[in-house]
C-alpha positions as CSV (number, residue, x, y, z in Angstrom):
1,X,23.8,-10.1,5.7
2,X,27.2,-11.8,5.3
3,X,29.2,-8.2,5.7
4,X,31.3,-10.3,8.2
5,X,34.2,-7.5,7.9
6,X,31.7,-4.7,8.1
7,X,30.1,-5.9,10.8
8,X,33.5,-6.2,12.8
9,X,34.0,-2.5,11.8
10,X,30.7,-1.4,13.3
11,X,31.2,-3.4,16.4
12,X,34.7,-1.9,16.6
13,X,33.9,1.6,16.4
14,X,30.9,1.7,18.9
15,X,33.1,-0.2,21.6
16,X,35.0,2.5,20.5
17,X,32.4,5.2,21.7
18,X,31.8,3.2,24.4
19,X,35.3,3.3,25.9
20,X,35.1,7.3,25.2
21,X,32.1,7.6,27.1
22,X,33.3,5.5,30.5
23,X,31.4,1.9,30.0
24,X,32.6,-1.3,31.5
25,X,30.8,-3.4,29.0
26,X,29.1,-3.1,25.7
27,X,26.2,-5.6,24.7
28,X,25.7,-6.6,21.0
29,X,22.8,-7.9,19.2
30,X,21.5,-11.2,18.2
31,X,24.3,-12.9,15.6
32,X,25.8,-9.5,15.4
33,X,28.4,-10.3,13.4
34,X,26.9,-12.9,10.8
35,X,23.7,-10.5,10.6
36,X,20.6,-11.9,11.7
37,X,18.8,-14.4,10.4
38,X,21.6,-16.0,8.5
39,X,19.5,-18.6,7.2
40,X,21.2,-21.3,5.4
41,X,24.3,-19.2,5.4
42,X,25.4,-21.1,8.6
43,X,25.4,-24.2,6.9
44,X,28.7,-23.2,4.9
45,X,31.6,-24.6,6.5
46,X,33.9,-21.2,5.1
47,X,31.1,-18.6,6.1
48,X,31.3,-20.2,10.1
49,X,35.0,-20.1,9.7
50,X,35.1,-16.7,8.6
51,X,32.8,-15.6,11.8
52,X,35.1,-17.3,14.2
53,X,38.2,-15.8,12.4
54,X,36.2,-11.9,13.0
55,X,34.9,-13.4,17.1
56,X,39.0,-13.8,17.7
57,X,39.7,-10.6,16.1
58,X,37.2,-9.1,18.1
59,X,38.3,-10.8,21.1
60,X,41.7,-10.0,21.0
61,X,40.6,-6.0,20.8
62,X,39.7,-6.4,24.3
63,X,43.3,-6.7,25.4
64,X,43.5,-3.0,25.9
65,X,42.2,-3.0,29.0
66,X,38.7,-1.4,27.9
67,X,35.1,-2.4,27.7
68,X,34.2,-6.2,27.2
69,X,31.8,-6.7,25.2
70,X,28.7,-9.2,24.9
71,X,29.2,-10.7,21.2
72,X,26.1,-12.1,19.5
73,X,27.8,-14.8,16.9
74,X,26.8,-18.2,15.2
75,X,29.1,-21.1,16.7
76,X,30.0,-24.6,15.5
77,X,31.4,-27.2,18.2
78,X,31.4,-31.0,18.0
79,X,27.8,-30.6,19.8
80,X,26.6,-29.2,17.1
81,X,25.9,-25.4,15.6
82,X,24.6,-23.2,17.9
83,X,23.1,-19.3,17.7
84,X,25.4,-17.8,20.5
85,X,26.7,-14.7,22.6
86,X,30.6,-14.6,23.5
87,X,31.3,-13.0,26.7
88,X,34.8,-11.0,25.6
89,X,37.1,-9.8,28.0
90,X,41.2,-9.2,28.9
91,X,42.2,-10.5,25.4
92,X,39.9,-13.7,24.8
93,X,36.5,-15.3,25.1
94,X,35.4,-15.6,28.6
95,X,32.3,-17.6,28.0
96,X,30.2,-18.9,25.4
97,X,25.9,-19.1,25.7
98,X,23.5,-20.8,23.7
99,X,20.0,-20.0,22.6
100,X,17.8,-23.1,24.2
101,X,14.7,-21.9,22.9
102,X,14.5,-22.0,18.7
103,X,11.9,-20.4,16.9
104,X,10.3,-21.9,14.4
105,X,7.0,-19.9,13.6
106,X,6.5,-17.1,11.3
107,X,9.3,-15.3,10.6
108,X,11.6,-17.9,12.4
109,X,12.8,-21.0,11.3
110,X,15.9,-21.4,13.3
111,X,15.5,-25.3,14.1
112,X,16.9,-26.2,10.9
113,X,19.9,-24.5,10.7
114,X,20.9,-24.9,14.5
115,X,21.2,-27.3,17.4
116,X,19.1,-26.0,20.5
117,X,21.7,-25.1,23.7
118,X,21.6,-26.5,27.1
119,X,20.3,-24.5,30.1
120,X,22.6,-21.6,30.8
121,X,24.2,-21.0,34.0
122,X,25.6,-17.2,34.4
123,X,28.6,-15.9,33.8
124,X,30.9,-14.0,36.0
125,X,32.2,-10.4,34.2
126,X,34.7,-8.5,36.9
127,X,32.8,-9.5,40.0
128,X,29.1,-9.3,38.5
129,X,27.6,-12.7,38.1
130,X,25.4,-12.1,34.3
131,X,22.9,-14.1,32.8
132,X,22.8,-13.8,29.1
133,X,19.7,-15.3,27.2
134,X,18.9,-14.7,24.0
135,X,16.5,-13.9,22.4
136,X,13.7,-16.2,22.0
137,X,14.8,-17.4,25.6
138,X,13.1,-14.3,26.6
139,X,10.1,-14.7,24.7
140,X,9.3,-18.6,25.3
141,X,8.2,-20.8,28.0
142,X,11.2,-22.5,28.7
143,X,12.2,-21.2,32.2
144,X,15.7,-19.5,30.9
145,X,15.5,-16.3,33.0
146,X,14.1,-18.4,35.9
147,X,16.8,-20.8,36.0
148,X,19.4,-18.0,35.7
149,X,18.1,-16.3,38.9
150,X,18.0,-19.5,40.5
151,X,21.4,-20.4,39.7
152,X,22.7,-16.8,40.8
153,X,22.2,-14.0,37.8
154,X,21.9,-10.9,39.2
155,X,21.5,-8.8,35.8
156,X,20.3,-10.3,32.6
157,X,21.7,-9.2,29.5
158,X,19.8,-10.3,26.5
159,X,20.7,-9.7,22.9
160,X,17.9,-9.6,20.1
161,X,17.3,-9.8,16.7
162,X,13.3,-8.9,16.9
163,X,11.9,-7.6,13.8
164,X,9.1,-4.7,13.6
165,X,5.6,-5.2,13.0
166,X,2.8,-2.4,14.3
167,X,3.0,-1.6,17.8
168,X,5.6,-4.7,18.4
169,X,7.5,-2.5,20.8
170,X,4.5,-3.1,23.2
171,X,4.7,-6.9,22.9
172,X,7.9,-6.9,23.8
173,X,7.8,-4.3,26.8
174,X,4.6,-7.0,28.7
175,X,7.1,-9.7,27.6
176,X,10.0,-8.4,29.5
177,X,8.1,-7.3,32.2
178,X,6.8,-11.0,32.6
179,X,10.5,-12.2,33.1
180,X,11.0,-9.7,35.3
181,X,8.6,-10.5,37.4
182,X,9.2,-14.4,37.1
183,X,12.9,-13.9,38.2
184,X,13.0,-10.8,40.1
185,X,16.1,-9.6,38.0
186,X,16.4,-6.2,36.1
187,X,16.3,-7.2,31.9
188,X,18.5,-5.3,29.5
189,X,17.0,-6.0,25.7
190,X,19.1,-4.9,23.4
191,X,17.4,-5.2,19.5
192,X,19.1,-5.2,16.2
193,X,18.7,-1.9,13.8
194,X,18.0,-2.5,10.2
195,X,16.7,-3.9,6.7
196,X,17.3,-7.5,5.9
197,X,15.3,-8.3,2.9
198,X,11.8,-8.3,4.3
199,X,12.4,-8.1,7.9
200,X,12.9,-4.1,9.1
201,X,14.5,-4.2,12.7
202,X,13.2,-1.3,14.6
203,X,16.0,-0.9,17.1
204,X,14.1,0.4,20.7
205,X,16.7,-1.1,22.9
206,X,15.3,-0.7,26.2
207,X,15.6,-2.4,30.1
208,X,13.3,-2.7,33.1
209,X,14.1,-2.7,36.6
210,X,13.5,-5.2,38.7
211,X,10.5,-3.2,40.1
212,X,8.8,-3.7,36.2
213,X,9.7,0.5,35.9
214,X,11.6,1.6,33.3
215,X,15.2,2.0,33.0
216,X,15.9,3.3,30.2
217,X,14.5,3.6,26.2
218,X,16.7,4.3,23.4
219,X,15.1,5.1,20.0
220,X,13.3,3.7,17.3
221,X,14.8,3.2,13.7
222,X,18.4,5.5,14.8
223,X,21.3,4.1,15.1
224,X,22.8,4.4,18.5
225,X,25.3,3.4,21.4
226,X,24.4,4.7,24.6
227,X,25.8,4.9,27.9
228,X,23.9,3.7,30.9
229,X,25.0,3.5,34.5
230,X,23.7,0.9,36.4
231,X,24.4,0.7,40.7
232,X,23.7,-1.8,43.0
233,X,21.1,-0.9,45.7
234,X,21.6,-4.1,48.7
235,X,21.0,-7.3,46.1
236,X,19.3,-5.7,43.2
237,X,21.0,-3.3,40.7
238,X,18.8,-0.7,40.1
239,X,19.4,1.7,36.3
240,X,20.6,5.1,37.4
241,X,21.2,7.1,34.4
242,X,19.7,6.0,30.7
243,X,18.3,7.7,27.8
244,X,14.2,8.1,27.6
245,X,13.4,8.3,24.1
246,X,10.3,9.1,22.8
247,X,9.3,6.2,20.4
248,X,7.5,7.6,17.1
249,X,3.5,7.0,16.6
250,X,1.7,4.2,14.8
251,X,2.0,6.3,11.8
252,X,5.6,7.5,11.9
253,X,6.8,3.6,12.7
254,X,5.0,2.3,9.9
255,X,6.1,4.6,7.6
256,X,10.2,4.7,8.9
257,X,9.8,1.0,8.6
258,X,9.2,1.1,4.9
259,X,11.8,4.0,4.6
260,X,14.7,1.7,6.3
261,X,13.3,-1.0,4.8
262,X,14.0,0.6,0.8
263,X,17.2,2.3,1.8
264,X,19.0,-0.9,3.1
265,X,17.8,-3.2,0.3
266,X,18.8,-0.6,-2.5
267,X,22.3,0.3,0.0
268,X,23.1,-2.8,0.9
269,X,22.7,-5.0,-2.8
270,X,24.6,-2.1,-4.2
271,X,21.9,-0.7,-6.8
272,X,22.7,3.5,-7.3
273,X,19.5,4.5,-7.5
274,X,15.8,3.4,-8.4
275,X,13.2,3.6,-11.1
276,X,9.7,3.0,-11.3
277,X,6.5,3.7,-13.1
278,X,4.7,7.2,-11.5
279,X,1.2,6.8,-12.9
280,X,-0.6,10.1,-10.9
281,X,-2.2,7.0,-9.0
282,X,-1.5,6.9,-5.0
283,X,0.3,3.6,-4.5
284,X,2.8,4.9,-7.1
285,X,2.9,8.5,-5.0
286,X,3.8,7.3,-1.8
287,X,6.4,4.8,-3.1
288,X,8.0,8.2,-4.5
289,X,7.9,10.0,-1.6
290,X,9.0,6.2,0.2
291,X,12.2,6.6,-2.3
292,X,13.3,10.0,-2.0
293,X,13.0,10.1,1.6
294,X,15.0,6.8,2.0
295,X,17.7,7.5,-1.3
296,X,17.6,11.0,-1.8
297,X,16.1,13.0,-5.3
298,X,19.0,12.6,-7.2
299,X,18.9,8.6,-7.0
300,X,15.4,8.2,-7.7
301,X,13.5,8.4,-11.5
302,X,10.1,8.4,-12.1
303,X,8.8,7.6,-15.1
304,X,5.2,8.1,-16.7
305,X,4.0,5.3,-19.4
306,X,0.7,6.8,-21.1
307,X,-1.8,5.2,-23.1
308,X,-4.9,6.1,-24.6
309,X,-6.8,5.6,-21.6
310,X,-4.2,8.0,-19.2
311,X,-6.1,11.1,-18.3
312,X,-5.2,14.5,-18.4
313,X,-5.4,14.7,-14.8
314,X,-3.0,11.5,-13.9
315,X,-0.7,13.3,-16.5
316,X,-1.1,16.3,-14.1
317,X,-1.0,14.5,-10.8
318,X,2.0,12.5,-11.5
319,X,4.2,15.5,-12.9
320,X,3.0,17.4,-9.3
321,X,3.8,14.9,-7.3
322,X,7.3,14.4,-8.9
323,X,8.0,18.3,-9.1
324,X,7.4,18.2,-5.3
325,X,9.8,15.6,-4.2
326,X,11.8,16.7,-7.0
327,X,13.2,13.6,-8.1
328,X,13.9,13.0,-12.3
329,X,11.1,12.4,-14.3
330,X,10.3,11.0,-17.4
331,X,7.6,10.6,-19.9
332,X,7.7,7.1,-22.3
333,X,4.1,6.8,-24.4
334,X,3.4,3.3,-24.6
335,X,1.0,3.3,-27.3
336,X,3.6,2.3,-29.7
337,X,5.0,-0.8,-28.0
338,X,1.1,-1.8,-27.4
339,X,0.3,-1.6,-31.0
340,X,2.9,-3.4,-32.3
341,X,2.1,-6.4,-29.6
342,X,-1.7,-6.1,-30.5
343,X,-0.6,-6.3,-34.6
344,X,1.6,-9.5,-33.6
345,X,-1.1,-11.1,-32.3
346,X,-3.4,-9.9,-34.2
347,X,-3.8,-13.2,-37.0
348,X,-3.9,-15.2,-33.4
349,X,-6.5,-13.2,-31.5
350,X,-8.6,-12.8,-34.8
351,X,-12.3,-13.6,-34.0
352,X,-12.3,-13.3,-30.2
353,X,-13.4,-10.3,-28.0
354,X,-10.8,-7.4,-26.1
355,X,-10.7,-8.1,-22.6
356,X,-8.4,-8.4,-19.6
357,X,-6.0,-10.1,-22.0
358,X,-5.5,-6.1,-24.0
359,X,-5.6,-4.7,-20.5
360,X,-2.6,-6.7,-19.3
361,X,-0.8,-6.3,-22.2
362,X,-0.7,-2.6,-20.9
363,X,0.4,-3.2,-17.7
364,X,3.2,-6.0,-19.3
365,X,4.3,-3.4,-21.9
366,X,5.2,-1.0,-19.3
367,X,7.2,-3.3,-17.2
368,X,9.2,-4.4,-20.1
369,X,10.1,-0.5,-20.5
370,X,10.9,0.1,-16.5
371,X,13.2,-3.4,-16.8
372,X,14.9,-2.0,-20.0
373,X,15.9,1.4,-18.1
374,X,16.8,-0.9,-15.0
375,X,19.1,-2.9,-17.3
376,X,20.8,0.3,-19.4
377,X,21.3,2.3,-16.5
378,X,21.5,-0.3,-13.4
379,X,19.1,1.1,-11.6
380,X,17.0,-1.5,-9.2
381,X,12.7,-1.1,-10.4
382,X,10.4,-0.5,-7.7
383,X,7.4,-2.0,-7.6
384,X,4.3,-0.3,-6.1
385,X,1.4,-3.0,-5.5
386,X,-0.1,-2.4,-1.7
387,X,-1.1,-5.8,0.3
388,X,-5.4,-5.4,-0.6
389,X,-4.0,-5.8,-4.4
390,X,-1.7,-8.4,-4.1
391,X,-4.1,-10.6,-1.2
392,X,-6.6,-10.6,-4.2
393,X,-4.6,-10.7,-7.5
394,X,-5.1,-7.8,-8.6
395,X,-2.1,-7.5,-10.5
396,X,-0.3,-8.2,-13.8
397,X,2.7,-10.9,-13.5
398,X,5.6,-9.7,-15.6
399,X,4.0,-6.3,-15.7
400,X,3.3,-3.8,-12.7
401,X,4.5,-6.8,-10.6
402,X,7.9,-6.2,-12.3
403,X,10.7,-5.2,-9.5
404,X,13.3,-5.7,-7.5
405,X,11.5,-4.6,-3.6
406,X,8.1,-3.2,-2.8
407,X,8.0,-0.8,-0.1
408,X,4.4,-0.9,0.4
409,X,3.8,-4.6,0.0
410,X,2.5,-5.3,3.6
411,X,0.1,-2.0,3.5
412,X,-3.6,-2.1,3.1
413,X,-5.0,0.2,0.6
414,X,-6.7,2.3,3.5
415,X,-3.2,2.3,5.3
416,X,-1.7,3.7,2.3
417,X,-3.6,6.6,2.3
418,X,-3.5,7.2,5.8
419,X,0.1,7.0,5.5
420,X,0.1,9.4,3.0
421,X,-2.0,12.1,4.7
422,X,0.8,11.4,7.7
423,X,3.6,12.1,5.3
424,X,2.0,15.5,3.6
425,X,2.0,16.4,7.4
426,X,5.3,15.4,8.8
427,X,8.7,15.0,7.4
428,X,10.4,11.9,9.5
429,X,13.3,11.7,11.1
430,X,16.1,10.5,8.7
431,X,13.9,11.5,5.8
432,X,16.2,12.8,2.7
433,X,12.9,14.0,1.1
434,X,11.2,17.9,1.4
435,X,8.6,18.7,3.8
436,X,5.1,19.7,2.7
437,X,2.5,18.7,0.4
438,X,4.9,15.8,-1.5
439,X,1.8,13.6,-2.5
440,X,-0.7,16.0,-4.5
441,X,-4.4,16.5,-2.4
442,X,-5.7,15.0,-5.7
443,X,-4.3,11.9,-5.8
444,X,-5.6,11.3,-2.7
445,X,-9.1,12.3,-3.0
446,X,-10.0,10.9,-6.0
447,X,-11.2,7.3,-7.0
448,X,-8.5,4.8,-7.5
449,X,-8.3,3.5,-11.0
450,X,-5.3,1.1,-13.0
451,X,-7.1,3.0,-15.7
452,X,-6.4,0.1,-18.8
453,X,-10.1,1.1,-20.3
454,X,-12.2,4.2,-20.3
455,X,-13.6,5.2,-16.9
456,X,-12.3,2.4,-15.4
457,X,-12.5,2.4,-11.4
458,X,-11.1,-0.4,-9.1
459,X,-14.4,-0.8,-7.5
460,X,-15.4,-1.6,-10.8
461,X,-14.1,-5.6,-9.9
462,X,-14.0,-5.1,-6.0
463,X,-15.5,-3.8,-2.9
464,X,-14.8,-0.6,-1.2
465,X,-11.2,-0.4,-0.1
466,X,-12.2,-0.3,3.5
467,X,-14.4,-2.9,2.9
468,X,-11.9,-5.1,1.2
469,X,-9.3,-4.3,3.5
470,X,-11.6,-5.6,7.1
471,X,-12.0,-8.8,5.0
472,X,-8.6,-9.7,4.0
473,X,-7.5,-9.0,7.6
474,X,-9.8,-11.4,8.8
475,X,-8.9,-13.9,6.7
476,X,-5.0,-13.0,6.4
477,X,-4.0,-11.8,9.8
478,X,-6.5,-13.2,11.9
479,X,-7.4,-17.0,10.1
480,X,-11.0,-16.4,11.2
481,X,-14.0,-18.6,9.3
482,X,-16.3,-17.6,6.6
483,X,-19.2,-17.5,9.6
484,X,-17.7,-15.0,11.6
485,X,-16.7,-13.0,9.2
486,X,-20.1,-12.9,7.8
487,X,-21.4,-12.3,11.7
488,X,-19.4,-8.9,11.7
489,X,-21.8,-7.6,8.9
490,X,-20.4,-8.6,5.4
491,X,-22.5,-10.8,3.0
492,X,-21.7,-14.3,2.5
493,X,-21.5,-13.9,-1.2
494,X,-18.6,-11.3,-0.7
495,X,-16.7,-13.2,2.1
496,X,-16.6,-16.2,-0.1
497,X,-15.7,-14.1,-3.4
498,X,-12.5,-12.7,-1.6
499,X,-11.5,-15.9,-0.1
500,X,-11.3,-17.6,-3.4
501,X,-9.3,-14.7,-4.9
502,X,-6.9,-14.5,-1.8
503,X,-6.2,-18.6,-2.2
504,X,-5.9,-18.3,-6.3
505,X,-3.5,-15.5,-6.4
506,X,-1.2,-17.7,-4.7
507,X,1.0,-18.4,-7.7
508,X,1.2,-14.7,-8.1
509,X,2.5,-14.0,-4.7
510,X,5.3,-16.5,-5.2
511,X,6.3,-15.0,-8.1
512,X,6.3,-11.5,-6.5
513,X,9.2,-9.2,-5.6
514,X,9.9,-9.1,-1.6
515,X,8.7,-6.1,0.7
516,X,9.0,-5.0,4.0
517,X,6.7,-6.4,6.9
518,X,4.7,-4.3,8.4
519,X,1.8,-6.2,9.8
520,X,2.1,-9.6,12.4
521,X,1.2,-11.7,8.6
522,X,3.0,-10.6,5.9
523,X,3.0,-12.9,2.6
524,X,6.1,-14.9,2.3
525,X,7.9,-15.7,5.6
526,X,4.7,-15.6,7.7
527,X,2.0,-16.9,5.7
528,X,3.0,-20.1,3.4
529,X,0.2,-21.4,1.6
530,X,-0.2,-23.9,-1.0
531,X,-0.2,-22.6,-4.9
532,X,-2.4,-25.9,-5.9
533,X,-5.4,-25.7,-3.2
534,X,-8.9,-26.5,-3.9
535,X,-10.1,-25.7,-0.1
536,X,-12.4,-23.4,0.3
537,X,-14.3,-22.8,3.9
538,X,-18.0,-23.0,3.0
């Protein structure tokens, strides 16, 4: 985000490939060259300079006679400060559009940074009269792609910024196809590629044909510019020649996501490499394989922190699963460090019983050793809680919550380990890491434990995972009552238990390191709830 003269670079170089490969026009992304969202970036008077300074640049590039190209850019007129596409041909800006319809849900909060547009008309690119919506203009109810039709569009040209979650690419496909239909025009959707903090764009440009068939589909997660040829068949153009990717399975998305998600945070804040703790347990396994696949061995360190109550076997499973994905790996006892906390307190804790306050000085003891190595050596902490942990608090602040990103922060426990079998199976495209058996059978198969006292199990304080797991996405994703939860089978007494720890972990939440979306409701941007809230739905 921000990488104004980056972003000119990239846009550069593909019109570049563009021209090599015969096109007439390229089409950007959504607020290509800010990056999207810009947030309250757009409110800085020298940041919109600096993006009209790079939309001139650009502009002036198309003097050579080749492509034009469809800018996506934020704009500031006396009207006001509007999310925009340039239309860029013969050496200036042809036309300017505005987004009319501003999202404001989820995700999206796009109404307080800028002014809504009026209704487009198109715009005329050598001889072809274009309608260029974007974005949300698609999406909403607003009549954009109508009115273009009406008012004489005979292609529309739309540039995104639409972030993944599971099987998204669907939803946007029927949404397209509805426009379509509405305006009897053939829709080009071109969707932004990459990581910005906890959004992951998916990429999966694609168009449909006036007849709702499909044009063309360019891959998921890949960075790509691609050459189509479009002809005009009596009124109607008509996609003649496009690329039909095949887009990657629930599994593969989901996992890619977090992959692109890791690499472009680390990349793009400038960390080296990672570090976090490897504790033979499975969250901590697939954030590994997460790591190396996304970074590369030789820029990722795990590091073991045993105590009394580490078994042999995590000792074992840990050192496997590092030796397969062969990544550094270190061993730090934490006995020690505990110890000398326990003696310190020791005159102040005198005549009260061990409990979770012992436990967490475990888990705190070993995030003050990760942040120590992240301090000497620079190297950005990865933190490994999945969503069914962090929903229901279970999770030390200032201790295994310690990090900079979590990769797995939007997965259910159950989706962990299915991702995890998916992994063992496949290597993904992109992937840095080895293929094989990278996260040890063992770890999967056996119970889950934090392991802070002896034979300790996580179903020891909650439910079975997949139990857990249908709960919290009634409650998270789907905002359903207590009553119908209880109607698909699960006691009243549980339903009510996991409600109150979802709604008192709050503060927890807010203190948490950001991860990549994965579902429609992640914590943070989608779901905003109150820290101090005594509501409870009984």
């Amino acid at each position: 985000m921000g990488d104004i003269a980056g972003n000119v670079e990239l846009a550069r170089k593909a019109r570049a490939d563009a021209a090599r490969q015969g096109a007439d026009l390229v089409l950007f992304t959504e607020l290509f060259i800010s990056g999207y969202p810009p947030e309250d970036l757009v409110l800085k008077p020298a940041f919109m300079k600096a993006c009209d300074v790079a939309l001139q640049a650009l502009a002036g590039d198309t003097a050579d006679g080749g492509p034009g190209v469809v800018m996506g850019v934020p704009r500031q007129n006396d009207d006001g400060r509007f999310n925009a596409v340039a239309l860029l041909d013969g050496g200036k800006i042809i036309a300017e559009r505005y987004k009319v319809d501003l999202p404001n849900y989820s995700e999206f909060d796009e109404k307080r940074v800028f002014t809504p547009g009026p209704m487009p008309g198109p715009v005329n690119f050598r001889g072809i009269r274009l309608g260029l919506p974007v974005c949300e203009d698609l999406w909403g109810d607003f009549g954009v792609c109508e009115t273009l039709a009406e008012t004489g569009a005979e292609l529309l040209l739309v540039a995104n910024g639409s972030p993944y979650y599971r099987e998204k690419i669907d939803v946007r496909q029927q949404v397209v196809i509805r426009q379509v239909i509405e305006s009897g025009l053939p829709i080009i959707f071109a969707n932004q590629l990459g990581g910005q903090d906890e959004l992951v764009f998916d990429g999966g440009s694609f168009a449909i044909n006036a007849d709702k068939s499909l044009a063309f589909q360019m891959s998921q997660f890949e960075a790509q510019t691609s050459v189509t040829t479009w002809r005009r068949v009596g009124d109607v153009w008509f996609c003649n020649k496009g690329p039909m990717s095949i887009l990657p399975d629930r599994e593969e998305a989901d996992y890619r996501t977090c992959m692109l998600g890791l690499r472009d945070y680390v990349n793009k804040n400038g960390f080296s490499n990672v570090v976090f703790g490897l504790s033979g347990g499975i969250d901590s396994a697939i954030c590994a394989a997460l790591a190396v696949d996304a970074l590369g061995e030789e820029r990722v360190r795990a590091v073991m922190l045993p105590y009394h109550y580490t078994t042999q076997e995590s000792l074992d499973d840990a050192q496997a699963c590092a030796k397969a994905l062969g990544c550094r790996y270190d061993t730090v006892p934490i006995s020690g460090p505990v110890a000398g906390f326990t003696d310190a307190l020791s005159e102040l804790f005198e005549g009260t019983n061990e409990g979770i306050t012992e436990e967490n000085l475990q888990s705190r003891t070993r995030g003050t050793i990760l942040m120590a190595i992240s301090n000497k050596f620079g190297s950005m902490v990865v933190t490994t809680g999945n969503k069914s942990e962090m929903s229901v608090g279970y999770a030390t602040l200032y201790g295994d919550m310690n990090g900079g990103f979590n990769p797995i922060k939007d997965l259910y426990k159950m989706q962990v380990y299915a991702l995890s079998r998916w992994r063992n199976a496949n290597v993904p495209a992109g992937a840095m890491g080895p293929s094989g058996i990278v996260i040890p059978v063992n770890i999967i198969d056996k119970a889950p434990s934090a392991e802070l006292r002896p034979d300790q199990t996580d179903q020891d304080s909650l439910p079975e995972y997949p139990v857990l797991d249908e709960i919290l996405e009634c409650l998270v994703e789907r905002e359903m009552d207590v009553d119908l939860i209880v109607e698909r089978g699960h006691s009243r007494e549980l339903v009510c238990r996991i409600e109150h720890l979802l709604y008192i972990a709050e503060y927890k939440r807010r203190q948490s390191a950001p991860g990549v979306k994965i579902t429609q409701k992640n914590f943070g941007r989608d779901r905003r709830y109150p820290i101090t809230n005594r509501y409870r739905d009984r």
